[in-house]
C-alpha positions, -999 to 999 in steps of 0.1 A, spaced: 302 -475 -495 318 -472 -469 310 -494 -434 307 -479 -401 334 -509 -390 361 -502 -412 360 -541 -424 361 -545 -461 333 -565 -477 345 -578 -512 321 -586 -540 342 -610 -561 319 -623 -595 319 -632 -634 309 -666 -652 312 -702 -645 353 -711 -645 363 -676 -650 386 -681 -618 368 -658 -596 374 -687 -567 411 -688 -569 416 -650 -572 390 -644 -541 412 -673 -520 443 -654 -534 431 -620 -518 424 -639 -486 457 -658 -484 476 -618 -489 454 -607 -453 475 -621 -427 444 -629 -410 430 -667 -399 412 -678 -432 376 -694 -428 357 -706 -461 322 -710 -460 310 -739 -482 274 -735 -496 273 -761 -517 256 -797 -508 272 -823 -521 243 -836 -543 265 -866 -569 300 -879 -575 313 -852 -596 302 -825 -575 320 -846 -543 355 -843 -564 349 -804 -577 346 -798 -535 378 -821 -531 398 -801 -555 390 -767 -540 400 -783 -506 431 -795 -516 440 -756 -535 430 -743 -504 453 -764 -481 452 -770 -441 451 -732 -430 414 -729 -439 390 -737 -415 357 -743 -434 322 -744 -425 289 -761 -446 263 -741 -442 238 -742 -472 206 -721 -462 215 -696 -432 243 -678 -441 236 -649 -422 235 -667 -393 272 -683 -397 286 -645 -407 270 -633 -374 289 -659 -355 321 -664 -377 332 -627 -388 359 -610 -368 386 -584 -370 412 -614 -364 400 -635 -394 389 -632 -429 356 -648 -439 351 -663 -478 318 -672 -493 319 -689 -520 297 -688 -529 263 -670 -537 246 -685 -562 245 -719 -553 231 -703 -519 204 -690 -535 199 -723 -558 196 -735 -522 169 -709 -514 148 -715 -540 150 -755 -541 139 -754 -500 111 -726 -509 124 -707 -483 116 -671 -477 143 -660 -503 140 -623 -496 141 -623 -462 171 -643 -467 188 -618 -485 179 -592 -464 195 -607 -431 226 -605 -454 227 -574 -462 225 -562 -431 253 -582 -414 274 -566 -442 258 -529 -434 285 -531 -404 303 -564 -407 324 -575 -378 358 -584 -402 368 -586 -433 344 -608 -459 348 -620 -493 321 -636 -514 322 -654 -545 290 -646 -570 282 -657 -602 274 -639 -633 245 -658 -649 229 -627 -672 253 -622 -698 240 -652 -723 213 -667 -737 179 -659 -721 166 -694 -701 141 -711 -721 120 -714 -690 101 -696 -661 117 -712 -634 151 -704 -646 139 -670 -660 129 -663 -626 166 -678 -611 183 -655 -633 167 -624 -626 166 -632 -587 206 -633 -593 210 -604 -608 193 -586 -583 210 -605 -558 247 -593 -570 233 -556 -577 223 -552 -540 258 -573 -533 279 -544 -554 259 -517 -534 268 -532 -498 302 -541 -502 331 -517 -505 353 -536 -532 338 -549 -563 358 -574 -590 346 -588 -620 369 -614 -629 370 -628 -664 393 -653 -682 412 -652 -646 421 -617 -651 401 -597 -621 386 -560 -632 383 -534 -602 345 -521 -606 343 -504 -572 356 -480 -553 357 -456 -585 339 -473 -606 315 -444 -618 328 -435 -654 332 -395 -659 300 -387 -678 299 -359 -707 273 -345 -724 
């Protein structure tokens, strides 16, 4: 797809350490453009504190970054520009974030997507993969899963560029990612 803006949205995802955070930082450090990360995570124990630390210190001092755990949409509206280059990383924890604070989860989601119908620069988020293994033993994470997946399928429709990135080696899905069917 195609935006009416001519600003790329990037859909960067795969599983937990695949390096789908360094590779979505690399393709923002390669735009020339002011770098702004936006954080979703809260820092919620000790070890969680030193995993932010360390993606602070890859990053280094030309990042400006920006908490914001519940209204991302807001923070794109204000923050995206053709000067700059916007990363989210990323969206699962945002929508861990969603569900833990009950908030209206769909709605949510739908304020997102339509900042990124026409974005006003260049964006990047950062997604997890959380539907390849074992189904969760429980309804609650049944129910997190599933709201995930749907979350990155309506995040690969919106956005222009799609990469799966898997043992730190990034797959382009999108554009051309529809295979040549014969019957």
């Amino acid at each position: 797809m195609t935006n009416t803006t001519g600003h790329r949205a990037t859909f960067v995802f795969g599983g937990a350490r695949s390096g789908k955070s360094e590779f979505a930082e690399q393709l923002a450090n390669t735009s020339g453009l002011q770098k702004f990360y936006i954080a979703t995570s809260a820092v919620f124990d000790p070890e969680m504190s030193e995993r932010i630390g360390q993606h602070r210190h890859r990053r280094g001092a030309s990042w400006t970054t920006i908490e914001e755990q519940i209204d991302l949409a807001g923070v794109l509206e204000k923050t995206l520009a053709p000067d700059r280059v916007v990363l989210v990383d990323c969206l699962t924890l945002w929508l861990s974030n969603l569900t833990y604070t009950e908030k209206r989860t769909e709605a949510e989601i739908k304020r997102l997507l339509s900042v990124l119908s026409a974005p006003a620069g260049p964006c990047i988020f950062v997604s997890n993969e959380v539907g390849m293994g074992i189904v969760p033993e429980n309804k609650l994470s049944r129910s997190f899963r599933d709201a995930q997946g749907r979350l990155n399928q309506d995040m690969a429709t919106v956005c222009d560029q799609v990469v799966f990135v898997a043992a730190g080696q990034p797959l382009l899905l999108k554009p051309n990612s529809q295979p040549d069917i014969v019957l």
